[in-house]
N, C-alpha and C positions, 0 to 999 in steps of 0.2 A: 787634752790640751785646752786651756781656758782663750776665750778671745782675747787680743788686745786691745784694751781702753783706746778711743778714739786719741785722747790727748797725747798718748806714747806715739802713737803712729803720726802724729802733726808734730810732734817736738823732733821724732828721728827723722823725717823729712826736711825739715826745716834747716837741723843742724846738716845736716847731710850738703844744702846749699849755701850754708852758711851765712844764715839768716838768724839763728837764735838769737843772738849779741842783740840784732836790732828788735827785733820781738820783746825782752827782757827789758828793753829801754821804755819802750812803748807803754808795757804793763806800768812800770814807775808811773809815766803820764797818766795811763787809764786811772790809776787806781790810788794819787793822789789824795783826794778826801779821805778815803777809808782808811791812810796811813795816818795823815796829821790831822784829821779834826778836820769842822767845818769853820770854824772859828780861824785856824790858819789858812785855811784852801780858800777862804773866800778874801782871803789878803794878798792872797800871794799864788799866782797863777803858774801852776807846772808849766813852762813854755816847749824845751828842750832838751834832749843830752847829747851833747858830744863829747867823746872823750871821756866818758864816766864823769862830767862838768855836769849836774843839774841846774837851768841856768831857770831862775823864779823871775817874773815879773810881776815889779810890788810898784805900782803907784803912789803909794801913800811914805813921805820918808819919815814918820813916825815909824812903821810896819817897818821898814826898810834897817834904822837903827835896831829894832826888836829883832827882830831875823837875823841881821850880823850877828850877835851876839848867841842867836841860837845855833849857828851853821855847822857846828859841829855834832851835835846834838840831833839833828833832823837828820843829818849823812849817816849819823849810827840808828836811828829810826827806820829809818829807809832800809837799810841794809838786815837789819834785825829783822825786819815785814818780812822780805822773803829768805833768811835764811842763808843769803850769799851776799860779796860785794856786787852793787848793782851800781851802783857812783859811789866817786871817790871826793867827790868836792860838790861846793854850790855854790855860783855866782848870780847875784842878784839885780837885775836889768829896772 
């Protein structure tokens, strides 16, 4: 019998408390840059998710018309990164 990878044994405990949902969410924020670029991450700051809602806060309302225009496109990005739905929408603050 081979050990188990530390990660299975943190993902089955997790899920077990029912904690993964928000873990999964988290990862969206941690790892924002490496999904859209530095070019978008540094416009548009992962704030939140509720609700499968990725809510960006974009200062600038040039970025803000650019981004509208992308929302659909970065929600299949996003989801495409890891493989599963992780959000379903993105509002922009």
């Amino acid at each position: 019998m081979q050990p188990e990878p530390i990660s299975s044994i943190i993902r089955r405990i997790l899920a077990g408390k029912g904690l993964s949902a928000g873990v999964k969410q988290g990862e969206v924020l941690i790892r924002w840059e490496e999904i859209v670029g530095d070019r978008i991450a540094q416009n548009a700051e992962a704030y939140a998710i509720e609700s499968g809602i990725l809510f960006l806060k974009v200062p600038d309302s040039t970025w803000r018309n650019e981004l509208a225009l992308m929302k659909e496109s970065l929600v299949e990005k996003v989801n495409t990164f890891f493989g599963e739905e992780r959000i379903t929408r993105i509002h922009l603050i």
